[in-house]
C-alpha positions as CSV (number, residue, x, y, z in Angstrom):
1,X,111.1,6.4,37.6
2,X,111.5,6.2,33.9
3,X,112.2,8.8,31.3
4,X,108.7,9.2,30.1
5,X,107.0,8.6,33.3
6,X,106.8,12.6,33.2
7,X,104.7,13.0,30.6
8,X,101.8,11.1,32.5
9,X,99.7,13.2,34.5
10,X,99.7,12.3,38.1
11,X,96.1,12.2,39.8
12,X,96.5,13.3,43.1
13,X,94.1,12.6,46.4
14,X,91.6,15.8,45.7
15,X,90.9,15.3,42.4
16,X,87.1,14.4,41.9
17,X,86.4,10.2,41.6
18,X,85.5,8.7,38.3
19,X,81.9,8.4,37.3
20,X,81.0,4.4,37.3
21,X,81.0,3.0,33.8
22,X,76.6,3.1,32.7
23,X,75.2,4.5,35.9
24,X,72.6,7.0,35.0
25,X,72.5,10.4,37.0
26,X,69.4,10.5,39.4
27,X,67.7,13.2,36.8
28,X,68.1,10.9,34.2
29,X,66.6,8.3,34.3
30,X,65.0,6.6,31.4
31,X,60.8,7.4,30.7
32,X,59.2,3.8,30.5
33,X,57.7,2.9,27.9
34,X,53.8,2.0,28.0
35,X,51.5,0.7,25.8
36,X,51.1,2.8,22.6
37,X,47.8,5.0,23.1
38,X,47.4,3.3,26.4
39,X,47.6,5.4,29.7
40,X,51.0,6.9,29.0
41,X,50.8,10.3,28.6
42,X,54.1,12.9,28.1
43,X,54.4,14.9,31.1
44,X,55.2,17.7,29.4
45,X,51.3,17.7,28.4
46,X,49.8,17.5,32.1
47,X,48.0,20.4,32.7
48,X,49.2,21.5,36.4
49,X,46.3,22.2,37.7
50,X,44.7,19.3,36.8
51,X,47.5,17.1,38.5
52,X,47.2,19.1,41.5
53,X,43.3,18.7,41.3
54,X,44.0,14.8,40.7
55,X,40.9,14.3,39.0
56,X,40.8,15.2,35.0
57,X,37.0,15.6,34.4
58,X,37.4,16.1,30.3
59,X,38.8,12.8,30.1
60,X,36.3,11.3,31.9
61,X,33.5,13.0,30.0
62,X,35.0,11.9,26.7
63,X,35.3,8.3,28.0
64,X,32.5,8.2,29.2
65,X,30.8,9.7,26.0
66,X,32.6,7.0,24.2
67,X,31.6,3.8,26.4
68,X,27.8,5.6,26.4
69,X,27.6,6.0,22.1
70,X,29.1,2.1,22.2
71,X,26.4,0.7,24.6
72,X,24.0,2.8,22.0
73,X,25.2,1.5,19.3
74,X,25.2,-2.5,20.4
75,X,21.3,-1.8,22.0
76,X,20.7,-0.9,18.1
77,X,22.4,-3.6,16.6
78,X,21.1,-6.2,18.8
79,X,17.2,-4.8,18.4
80,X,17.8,-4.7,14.3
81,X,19.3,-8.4,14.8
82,X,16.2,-9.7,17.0
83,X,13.9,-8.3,14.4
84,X,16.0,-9.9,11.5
85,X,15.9,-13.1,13.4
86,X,12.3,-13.1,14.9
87,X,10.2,-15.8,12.4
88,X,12.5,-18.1,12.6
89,X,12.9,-18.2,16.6
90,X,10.2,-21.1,16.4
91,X,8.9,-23.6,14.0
92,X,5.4,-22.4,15.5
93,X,6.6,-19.1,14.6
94,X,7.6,-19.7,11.0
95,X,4.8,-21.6,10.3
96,X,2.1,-18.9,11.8
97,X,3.2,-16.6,9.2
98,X,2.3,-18.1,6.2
99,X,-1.1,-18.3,4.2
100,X,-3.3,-20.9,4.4
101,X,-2.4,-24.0,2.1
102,X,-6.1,-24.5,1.5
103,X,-8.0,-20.9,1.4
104,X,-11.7,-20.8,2.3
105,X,-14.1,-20.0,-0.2
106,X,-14.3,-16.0,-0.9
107,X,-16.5,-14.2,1.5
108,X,-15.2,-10.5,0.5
109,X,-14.9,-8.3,-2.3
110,X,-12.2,-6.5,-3.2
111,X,-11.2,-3.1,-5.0
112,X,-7.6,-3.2,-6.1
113,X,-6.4,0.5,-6.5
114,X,-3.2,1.2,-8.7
115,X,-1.9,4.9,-9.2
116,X,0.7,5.4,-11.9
117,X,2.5,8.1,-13.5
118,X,4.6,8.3,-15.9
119,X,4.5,4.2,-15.7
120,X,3.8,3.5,-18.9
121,X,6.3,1.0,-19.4
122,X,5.3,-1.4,-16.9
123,X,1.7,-0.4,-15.7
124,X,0.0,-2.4,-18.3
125,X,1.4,-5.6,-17.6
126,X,0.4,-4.6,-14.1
127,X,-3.2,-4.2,-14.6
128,X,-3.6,-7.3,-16.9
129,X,-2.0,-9.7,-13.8
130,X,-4.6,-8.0,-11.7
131,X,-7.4,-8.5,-14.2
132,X,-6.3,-12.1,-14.2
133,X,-7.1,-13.0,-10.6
134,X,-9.2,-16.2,-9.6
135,X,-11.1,-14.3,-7.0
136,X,-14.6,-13.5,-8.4
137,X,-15.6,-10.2,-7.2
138,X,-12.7,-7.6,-8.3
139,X,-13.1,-4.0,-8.9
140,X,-9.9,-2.3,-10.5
141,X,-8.9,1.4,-10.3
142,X,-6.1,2.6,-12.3
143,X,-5.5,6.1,-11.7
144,X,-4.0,8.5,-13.9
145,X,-2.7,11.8,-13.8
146,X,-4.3,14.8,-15.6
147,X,-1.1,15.7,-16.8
148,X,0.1,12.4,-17.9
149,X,-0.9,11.1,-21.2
150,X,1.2,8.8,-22.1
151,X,0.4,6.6,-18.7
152,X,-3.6,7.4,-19.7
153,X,-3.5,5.9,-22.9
154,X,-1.9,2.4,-21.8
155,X,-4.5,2.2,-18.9
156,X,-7.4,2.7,-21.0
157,X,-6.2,0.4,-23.8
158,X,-6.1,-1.9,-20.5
159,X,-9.8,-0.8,-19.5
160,X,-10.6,-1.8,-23.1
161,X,-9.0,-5.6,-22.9
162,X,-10.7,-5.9,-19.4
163,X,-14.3,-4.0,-18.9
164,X,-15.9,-6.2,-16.6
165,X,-13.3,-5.6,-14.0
166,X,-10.9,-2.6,-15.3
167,X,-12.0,1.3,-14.8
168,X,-10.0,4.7,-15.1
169,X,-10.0,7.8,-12.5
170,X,-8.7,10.7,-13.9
171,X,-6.6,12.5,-10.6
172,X,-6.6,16.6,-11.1
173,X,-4.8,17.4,-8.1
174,X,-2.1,19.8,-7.9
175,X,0.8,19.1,-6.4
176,X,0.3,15.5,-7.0
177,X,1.4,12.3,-5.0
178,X,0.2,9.0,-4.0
179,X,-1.9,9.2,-0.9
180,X,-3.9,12.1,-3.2
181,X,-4.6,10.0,-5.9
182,X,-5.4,7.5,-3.5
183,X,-8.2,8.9,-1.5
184,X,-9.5,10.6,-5.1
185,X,-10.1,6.7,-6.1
186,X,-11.6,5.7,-2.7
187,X,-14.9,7.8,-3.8
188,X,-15.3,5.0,-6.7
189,X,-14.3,2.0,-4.4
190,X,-17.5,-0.4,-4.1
191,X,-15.7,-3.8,-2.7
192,X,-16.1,-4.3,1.1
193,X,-12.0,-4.8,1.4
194,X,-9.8,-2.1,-0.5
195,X,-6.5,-3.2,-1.9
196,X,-3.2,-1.3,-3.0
197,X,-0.6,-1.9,-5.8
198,X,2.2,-0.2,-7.3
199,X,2.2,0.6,-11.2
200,X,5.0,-2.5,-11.5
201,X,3.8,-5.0,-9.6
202,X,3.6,-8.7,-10.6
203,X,1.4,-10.3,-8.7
204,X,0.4,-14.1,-8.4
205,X,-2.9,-14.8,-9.8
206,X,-4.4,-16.6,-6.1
207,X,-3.5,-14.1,-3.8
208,X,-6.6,-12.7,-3.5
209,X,-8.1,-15.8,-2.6
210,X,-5.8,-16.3,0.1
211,X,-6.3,-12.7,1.4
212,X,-9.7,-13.1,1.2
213,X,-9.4,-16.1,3.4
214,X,-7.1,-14.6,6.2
215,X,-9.7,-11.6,6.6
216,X,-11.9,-14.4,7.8
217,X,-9.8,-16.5,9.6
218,X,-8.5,-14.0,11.6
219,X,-11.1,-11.3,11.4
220,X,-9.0,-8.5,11.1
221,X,-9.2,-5.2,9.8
222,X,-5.9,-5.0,8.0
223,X,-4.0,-7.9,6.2
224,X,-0.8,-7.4,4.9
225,X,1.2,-9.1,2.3
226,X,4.2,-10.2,1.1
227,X,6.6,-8.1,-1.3
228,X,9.4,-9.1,-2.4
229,X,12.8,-7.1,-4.7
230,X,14.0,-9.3,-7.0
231,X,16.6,-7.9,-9.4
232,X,20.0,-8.2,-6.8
233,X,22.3,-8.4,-9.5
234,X,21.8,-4.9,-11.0
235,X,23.9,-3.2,-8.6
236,X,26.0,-3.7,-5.3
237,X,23.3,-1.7,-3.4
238,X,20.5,-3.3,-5.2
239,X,21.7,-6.8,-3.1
240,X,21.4,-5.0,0.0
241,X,18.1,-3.4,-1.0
242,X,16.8,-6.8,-2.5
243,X,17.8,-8.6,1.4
244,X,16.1,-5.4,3.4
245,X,13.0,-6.5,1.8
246,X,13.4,-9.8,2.4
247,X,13.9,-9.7,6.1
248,X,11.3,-6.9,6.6
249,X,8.3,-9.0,5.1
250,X,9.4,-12.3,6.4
251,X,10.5,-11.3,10.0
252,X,10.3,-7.9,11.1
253,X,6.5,-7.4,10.2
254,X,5.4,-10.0,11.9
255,X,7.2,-8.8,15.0
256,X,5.4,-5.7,14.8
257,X,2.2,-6.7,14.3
258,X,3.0,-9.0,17.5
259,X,3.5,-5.9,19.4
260,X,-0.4,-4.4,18.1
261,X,2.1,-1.3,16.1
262,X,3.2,-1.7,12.8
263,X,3.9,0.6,10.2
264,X,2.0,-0.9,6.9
265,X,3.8,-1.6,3.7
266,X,3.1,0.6,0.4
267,X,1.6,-1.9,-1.7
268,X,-0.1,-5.8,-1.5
269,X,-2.0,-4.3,1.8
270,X,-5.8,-4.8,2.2
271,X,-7.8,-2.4,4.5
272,X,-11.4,-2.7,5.0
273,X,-13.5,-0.1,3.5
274,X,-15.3,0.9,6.9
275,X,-11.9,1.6,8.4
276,X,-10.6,3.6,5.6
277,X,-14.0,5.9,5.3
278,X,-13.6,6.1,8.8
279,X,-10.6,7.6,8.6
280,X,-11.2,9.5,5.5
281,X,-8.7,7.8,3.7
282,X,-4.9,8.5,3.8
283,X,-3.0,11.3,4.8
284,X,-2.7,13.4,1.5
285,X,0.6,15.7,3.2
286,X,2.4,12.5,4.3
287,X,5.8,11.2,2.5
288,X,4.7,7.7,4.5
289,X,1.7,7.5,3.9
290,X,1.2,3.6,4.2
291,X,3.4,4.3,7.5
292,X,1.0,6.8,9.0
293,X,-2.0,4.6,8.1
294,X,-0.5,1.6,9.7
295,X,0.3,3.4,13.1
296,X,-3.4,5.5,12.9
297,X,-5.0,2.0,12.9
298,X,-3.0,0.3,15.5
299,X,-3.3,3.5,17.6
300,X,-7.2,2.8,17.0
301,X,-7.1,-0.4,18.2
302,X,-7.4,-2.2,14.8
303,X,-5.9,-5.8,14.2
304,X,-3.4,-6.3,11.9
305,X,-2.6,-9.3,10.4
306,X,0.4,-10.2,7.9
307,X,0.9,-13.1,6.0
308,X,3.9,-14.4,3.9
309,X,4.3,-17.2,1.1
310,X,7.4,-17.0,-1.0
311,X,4.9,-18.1,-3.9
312,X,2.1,-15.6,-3.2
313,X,4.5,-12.3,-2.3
314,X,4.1,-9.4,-5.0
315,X,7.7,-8.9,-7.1
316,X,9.1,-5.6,-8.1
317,X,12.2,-4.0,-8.8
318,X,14.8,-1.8,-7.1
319,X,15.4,2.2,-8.4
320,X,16.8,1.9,-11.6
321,X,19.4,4.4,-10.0
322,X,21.4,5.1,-7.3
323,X,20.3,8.7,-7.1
324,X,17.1,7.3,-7.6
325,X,17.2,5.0,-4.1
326,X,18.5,7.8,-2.2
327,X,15.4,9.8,-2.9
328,X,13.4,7.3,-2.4
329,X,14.8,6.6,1.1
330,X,15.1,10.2,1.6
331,X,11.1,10.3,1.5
332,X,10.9,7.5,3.4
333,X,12.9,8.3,6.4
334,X,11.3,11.9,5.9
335,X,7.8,10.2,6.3
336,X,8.8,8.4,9.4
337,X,9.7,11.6,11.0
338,X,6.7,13.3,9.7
339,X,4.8,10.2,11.4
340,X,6.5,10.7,14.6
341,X,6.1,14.6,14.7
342,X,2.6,14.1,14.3
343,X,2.0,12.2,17.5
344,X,-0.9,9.3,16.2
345,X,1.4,7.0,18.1
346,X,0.4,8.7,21.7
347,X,-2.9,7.6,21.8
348,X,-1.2,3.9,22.3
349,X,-3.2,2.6,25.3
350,X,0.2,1.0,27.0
351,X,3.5,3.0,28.2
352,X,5.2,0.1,26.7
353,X,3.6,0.8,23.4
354,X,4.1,4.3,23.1
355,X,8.2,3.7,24.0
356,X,8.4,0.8,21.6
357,X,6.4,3.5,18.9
358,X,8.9,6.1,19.2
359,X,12.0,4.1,19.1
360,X,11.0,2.4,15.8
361,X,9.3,5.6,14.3
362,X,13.2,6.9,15.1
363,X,15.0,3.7,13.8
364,X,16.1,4.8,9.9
365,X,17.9,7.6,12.3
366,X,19.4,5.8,14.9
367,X,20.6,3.0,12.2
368,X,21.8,5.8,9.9
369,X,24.0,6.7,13.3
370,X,24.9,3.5,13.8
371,X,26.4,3.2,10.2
372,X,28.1,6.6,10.7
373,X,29.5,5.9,14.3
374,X,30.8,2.1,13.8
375,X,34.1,3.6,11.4
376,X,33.8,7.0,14.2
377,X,34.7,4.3,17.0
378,X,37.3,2.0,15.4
379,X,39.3,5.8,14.0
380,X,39.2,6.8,17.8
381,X,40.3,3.6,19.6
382,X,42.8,3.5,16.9
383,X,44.4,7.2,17.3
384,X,43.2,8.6,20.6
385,X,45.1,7.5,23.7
386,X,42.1,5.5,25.8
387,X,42.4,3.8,28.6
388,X,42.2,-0.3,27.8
389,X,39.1,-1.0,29.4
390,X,37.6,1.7,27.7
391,X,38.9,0.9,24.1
392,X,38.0,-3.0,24.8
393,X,34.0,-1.7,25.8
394,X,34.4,0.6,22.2
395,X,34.8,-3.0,20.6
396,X,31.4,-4.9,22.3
397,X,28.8,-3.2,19.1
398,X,31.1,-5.2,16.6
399,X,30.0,-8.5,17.8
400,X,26.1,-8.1,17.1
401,X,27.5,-6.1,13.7
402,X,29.5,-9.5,12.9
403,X,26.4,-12.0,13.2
404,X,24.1,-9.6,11.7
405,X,26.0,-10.1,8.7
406,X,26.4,-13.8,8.7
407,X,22.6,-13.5,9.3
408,X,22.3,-11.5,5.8
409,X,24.9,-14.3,4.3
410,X,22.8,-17.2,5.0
411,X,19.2,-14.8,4.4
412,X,20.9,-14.4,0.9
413,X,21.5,-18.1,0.0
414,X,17.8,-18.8,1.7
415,X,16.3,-15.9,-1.4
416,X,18.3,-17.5,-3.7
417,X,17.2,-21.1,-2.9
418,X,12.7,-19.7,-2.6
419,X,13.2,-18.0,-5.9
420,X,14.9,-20.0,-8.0
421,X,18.6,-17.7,-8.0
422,X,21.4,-18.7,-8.4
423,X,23.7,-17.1,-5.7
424,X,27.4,-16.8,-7.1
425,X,30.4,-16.5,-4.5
426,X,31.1,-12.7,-6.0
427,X,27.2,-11.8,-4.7
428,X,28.2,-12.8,-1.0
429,X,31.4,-10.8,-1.8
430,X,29.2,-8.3,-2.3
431,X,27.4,-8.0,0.4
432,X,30.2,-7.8,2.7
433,X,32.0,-5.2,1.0
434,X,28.8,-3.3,1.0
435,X,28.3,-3.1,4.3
436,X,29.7,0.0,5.5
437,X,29.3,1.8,2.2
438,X,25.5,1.1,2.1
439,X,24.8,2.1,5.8
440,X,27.0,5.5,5.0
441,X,24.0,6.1,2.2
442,X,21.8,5.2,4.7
443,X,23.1,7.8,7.1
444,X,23.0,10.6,3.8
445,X,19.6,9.6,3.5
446,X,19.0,10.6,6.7
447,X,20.5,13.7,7.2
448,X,18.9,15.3,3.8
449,X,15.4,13.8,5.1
450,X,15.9,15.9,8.2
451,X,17.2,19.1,6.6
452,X,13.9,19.1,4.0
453,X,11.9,18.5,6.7
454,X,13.3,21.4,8.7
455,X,13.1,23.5,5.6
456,X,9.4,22.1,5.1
457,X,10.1,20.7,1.9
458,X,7.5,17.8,0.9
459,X,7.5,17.8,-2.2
460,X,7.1,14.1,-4.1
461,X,10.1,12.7,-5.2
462,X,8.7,9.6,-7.2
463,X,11.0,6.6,-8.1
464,X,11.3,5.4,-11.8
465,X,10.2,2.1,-12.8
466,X,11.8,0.5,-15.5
467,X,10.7,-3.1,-14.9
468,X,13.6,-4.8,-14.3
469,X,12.3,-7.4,-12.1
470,X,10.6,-8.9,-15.4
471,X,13.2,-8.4,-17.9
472,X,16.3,-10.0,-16.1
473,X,15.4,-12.9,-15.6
474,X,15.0,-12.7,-11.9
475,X,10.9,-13.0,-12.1
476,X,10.1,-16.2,-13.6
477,X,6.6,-16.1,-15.5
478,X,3.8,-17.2,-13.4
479,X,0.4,-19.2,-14.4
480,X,-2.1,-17.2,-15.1
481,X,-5.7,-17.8,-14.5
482,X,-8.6,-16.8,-16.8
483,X,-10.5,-13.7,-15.4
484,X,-13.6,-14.5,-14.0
485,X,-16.4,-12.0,-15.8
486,X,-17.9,-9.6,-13.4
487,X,-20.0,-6.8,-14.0
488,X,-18.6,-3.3,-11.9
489,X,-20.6,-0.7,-11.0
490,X,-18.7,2.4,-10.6
């Protein structure tokens, strides 16, 4: 033995053996590692009892909450899609919804009624396009507010340029609103077909003729025409306003009026006299009152007609403001659940009917969810831990979302190319970056319409016309026709 063979330690037969080189004790072995947000859970979380139960019935509710609301949502998506997409399923189709290239000779006669208030800057121009119709038998009713002076004065100066065709009614009632002023004109109506327009309105100078010859065509007792936004460059929502329009007169309407239930449009809609008297008029507590009218008559029985011509559909403009639109929706989705409440739609003579009523009548509602869920679903498969199959079902309402979309692309270059727009790669840009943003308004709309109506608040919440459709460009002049003389008995 050496000198310093002392100095090392000398193991001897009891001492304990070595532990091998990277063998992990049994209590320590390593977690695997799943799938972020997928199945793993730490098991420091794991409620006892529910492992010892085996079955976790939260989770499951919550899953199955979330696979339920995205089956909802792609039912909704893929309805508003078939809607979007339902004159165009046919040439047969497409072509059955137009006018007549050659209208009969005039059979009818009409009374056009236009309230206004506070439209002094566009009403006149209105009432001179009506005035200029080629239709031969025309009464015109603007109506005025007691309060509104300003308005008075242009529509009498219009009264003055026009007599033979051109008379005022003077409205006293108090509140005001439109289905009021309305049935206050009615009294003075003397044509056998009654007519509504909006204060802004530009309207072609033939349509009546063609009305007049789909009421006896068809023999219906409601024909509804086309209208038609015009001004999509005045704001990013005004493009996605401009393309609601667009696909509600050319499709959707038609679909409806398919099914025998449609909720009418507020202006360029003909309704026989008889059927309004019958009816005594509109309903003068209604925020939808072309809505309620519409589903009244088909609950009556009624045939409904609608007709669309890019070159015959009536132009107008968008709000002037975005606190302006959301009113204005706001009161509309507010009518449709006025509409619904009130039950019209029950005396339907078909189950099918009355189910297809009340899912429409609740559509602004369940779209407004739709727009409000879609972010709701992608924020939760994103952060909650989901099983995979349940986070790929979460997915299946984007698909419809995504074509619904391309739809809207192509619908905007198919405006563009029927009235004469020029469509610029930052307006499709638009559009898509609008998307979520506009249904979120949508939703807001929504949720204020149901609060005032749970608060019974009803009160009129008119839009402001500026006439923008005219001055931008966006409504090319039209030919006008020389009034025909024709004395009016009021």
């Amino acid at each position: 033995m050496t000198a310093h063979s002392s100095l090392i330690p000398r193991r001897f037969e009891s001492d304990p053996a070595p532990d091998p080189l990277l063998t992990p004790a049994p209590d320590q072995a390593p977690v695997p590692q799943g799938v972020p947000n997928r199945d793993v859970l730490d098991p420091g979380l794991i409620d006892t009892s529910q492992s010892t139960a085996g079955v976790d019935w939260a989770a499951i509710v919550g899953y199955s909450g979330l696979v339920l609301v995205a089956l909802s949502l792609t039912a909704i998506a893929v309805t508003t899609l078939w809607w979007m997409l339902y004159a165009w399923r046919s040439k047969s189709t497409y072509d059955s919804t137009a006018f007549s290239k050659e209208p009969q000779a005039p059979q009818h006669t009409f009374t056009l009624l236009v309230p206004g208030r506070h439209e002094e800057e566009v009403m006149g121009q209105t009432l001179d396009a009506l005035a200029a119709q080629t239709h031969p038998d025309v009464q015109i009713i603007a109506i005025v507010g007691d309060d509104d002076p300003g308005t008075a004065a242009v529509v009498r100066a219009a009264a003055d340029r026009h007599p033979d065709r051109i008379e005022v009614v003077v409205d006293d009632s108090v509140p005001k609103n439109k289905p009021k002023a309305l049935n206050r004109a009615l009294a003075y109506a003397t044509g056998s077909i009654v007519g509504v327009f909006d204060a802004e309105d530009e309207v072609h100078p033939e349509l009546l003729r063609h009305i007049d010859s789909r009421f006896t065509e068809s023999g219906a007792t409601v024909v509804q025409g086309g209208v038609q936004l015009m001004n999509f460059r005045s704001s990013w929502w005004s493009l996605r306003n401009v393309l609601e329009y667009y696909f509600w007169f050319r499709s959707r309407l038609h679909f409806h009026a398919g099914a025998n239930f449609i909720p009418l449009g507020g202006n360029t809609v003909f309704v026989t006299r008889d059927a309004l008297e019958y009816n005594h008029g509109w309903d003068a507590e209604c925020l939808a009152e072309d809505c309620e009218l519409g589903v009244r008559l088909s609950s009556q029985g009624e045939k409904v007609v609608v007709a669309y011509s890019p070159e015959y559909v009536t132009r107008e403009e968008t709000p002037g403001t975005l606190k302006s639109f959301y009113k204005q929706r706001t009161r509309w989705n507010q009518g449709f659940l006025q509409v619904l409440r009130k039950g019209e739609w029950r005396a339907l003579p078909t189950r099918g009917q009355r189910l297809f009523a009340r899912y429409m009548l609740a559509m602004p509602f369940l779209q407004a969810t739709t727009g409000l869920l879609i972010p709701l679903s992608l924020f939760l498969i994103l952060v909650v831990k989901v099983p995979t199959l349940v986070a790929l079902l979460t997915f299946i309402p984007l698909a419809p979302t995504i074509v619904t979309v391309a739809v809207e692309i192509a619908g905007l270059g198919e405006f563009g190319r029927l009235y004469g727009q020029k469509v610029r790669a930052v307006d499709y840009v638009r559009l898509v970056l609008g998307t979520i943003p506009f249904q979120v308004l949508l939703a807001g709309a929504a949720m204020r319409a149901v609060f005032r109506e749970l608060r019974g608040e009803r009160g009129w919440e008119k839009t402001e016309h500026t006439g923008a459709h005219r001055d931008d460009g966006a409504s090319p002049a039209r030919v006008t026709a020389t009034p025909v003389a024709q004395e009016v008995t009021a």
